[in-house]
C-alpha positions as CSV (number, residue, x, y, z in Angstrom):
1,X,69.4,-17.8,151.6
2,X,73.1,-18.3,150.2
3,X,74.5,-17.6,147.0
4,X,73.8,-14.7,145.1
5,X,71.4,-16.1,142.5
6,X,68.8,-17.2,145.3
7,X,66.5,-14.5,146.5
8,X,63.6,-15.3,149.0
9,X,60.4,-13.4,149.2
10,X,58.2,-12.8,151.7
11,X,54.6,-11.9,151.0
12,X,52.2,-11.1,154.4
13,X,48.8,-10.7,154.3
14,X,47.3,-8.5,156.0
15,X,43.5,-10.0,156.0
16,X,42.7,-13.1,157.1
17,X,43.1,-15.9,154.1
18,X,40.1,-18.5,153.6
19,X,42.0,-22.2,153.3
20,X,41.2,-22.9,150.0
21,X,42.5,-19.3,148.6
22,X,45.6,-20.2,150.2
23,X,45.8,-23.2,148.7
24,X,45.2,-22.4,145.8
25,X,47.5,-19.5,145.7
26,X,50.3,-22.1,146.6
27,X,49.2,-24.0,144.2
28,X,49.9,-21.1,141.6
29,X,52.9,-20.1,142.7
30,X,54.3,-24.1,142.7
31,X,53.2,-24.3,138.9
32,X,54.9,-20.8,138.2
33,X,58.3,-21.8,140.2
34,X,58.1,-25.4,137.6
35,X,57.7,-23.1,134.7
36,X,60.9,-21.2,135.8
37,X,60.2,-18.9,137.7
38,X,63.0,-19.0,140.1
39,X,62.3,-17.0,143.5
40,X,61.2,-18.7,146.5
41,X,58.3,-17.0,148.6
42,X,57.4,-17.4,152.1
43,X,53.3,-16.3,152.4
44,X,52.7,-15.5,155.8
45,X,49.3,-15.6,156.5
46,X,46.4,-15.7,159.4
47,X,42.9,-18.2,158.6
48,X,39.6,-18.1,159.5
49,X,38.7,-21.4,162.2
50,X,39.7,-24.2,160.5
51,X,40.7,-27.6,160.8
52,X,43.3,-29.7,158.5
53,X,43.5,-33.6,157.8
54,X,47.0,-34.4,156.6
55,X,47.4,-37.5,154.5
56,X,48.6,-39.5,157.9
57,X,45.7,-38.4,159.9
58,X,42.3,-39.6,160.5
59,X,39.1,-37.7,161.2
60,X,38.6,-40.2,164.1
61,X,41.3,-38.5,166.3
62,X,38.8,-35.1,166.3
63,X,37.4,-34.9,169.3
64,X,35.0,-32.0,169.0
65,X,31.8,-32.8,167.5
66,X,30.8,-31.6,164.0
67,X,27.8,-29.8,165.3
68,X,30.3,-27.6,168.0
69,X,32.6,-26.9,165.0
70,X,29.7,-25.8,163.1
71,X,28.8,-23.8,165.8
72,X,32.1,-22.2,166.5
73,X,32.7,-21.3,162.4
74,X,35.5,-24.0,162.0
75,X,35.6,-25.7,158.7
76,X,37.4,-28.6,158.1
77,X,39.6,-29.6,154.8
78,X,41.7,-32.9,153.9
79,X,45.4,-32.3,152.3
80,X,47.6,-34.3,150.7
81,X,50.6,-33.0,153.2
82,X,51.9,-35.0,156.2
83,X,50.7,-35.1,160.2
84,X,47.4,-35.5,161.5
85,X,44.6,-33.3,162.9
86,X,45.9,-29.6,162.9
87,X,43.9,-26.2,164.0
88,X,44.9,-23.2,162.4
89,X,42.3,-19.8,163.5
90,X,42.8,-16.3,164.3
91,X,45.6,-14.9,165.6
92,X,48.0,-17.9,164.7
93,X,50.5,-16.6,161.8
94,X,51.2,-19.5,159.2
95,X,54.1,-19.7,157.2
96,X,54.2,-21.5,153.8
97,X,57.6,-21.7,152.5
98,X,57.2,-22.5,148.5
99,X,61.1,-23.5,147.8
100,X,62.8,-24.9,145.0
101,X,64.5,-28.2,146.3
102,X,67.7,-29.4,144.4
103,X,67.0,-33.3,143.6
104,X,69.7,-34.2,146.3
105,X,68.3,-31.8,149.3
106,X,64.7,-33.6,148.8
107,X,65.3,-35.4,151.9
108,X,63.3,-33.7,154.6
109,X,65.1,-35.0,157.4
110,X,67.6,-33.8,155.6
């Protein structure tokens, strides 16, 4: 981070983080950050099997049956982010950067 009055956190879990909790944590953590709350936090984080539909994708482009999915303990959620199709399981650390963006940085590109 630069500048003085910008601090980053990062929080790491240390058990493995259903989707939805993670989610909803970011969730949280969004709404706090509007309210004012000015540090930005990077969770890092490991799921359970699961499988995300961004707001591009389409659940056509899977191409593993629901009944092997099932079988292998893979769950499947829609999001409202970008991309398509993307498996995130054991193993795999995820990072979730929760930022506050200046209106003229909100370019991702960028």
């Amino acid at each position: 981070m630069t500048g003085s009055d910008k601090t980053c956190y990062a929080v790491l879990f240390r058990e493995r983080v259903d989707y939805q909790r993670a989610l909803a944590l970011q969730m949280e953590i969004c709404e706090r950050k509007k309210a004012g709350f000015a540090q930005d936090i990077l969770l890092l984080l490991e799921h359970p099997p699961v499988i995300t539909l961004g707001r591009n994708g389409n659940w056509h482009n899977l191409v593993v049956s629901e009944e092997t999915l099932r079988a292998r303990g893979v769950t499947r959620h829609a999001t409202d982010r970008g991309g398509d199709i993307t498996f995130h399981g054991p193993g795999q650390l995820v990072g979730y950067p929760l930022l506050k963006i200046e209106r003229e940085e909100q370019d991702v590109r960028g």
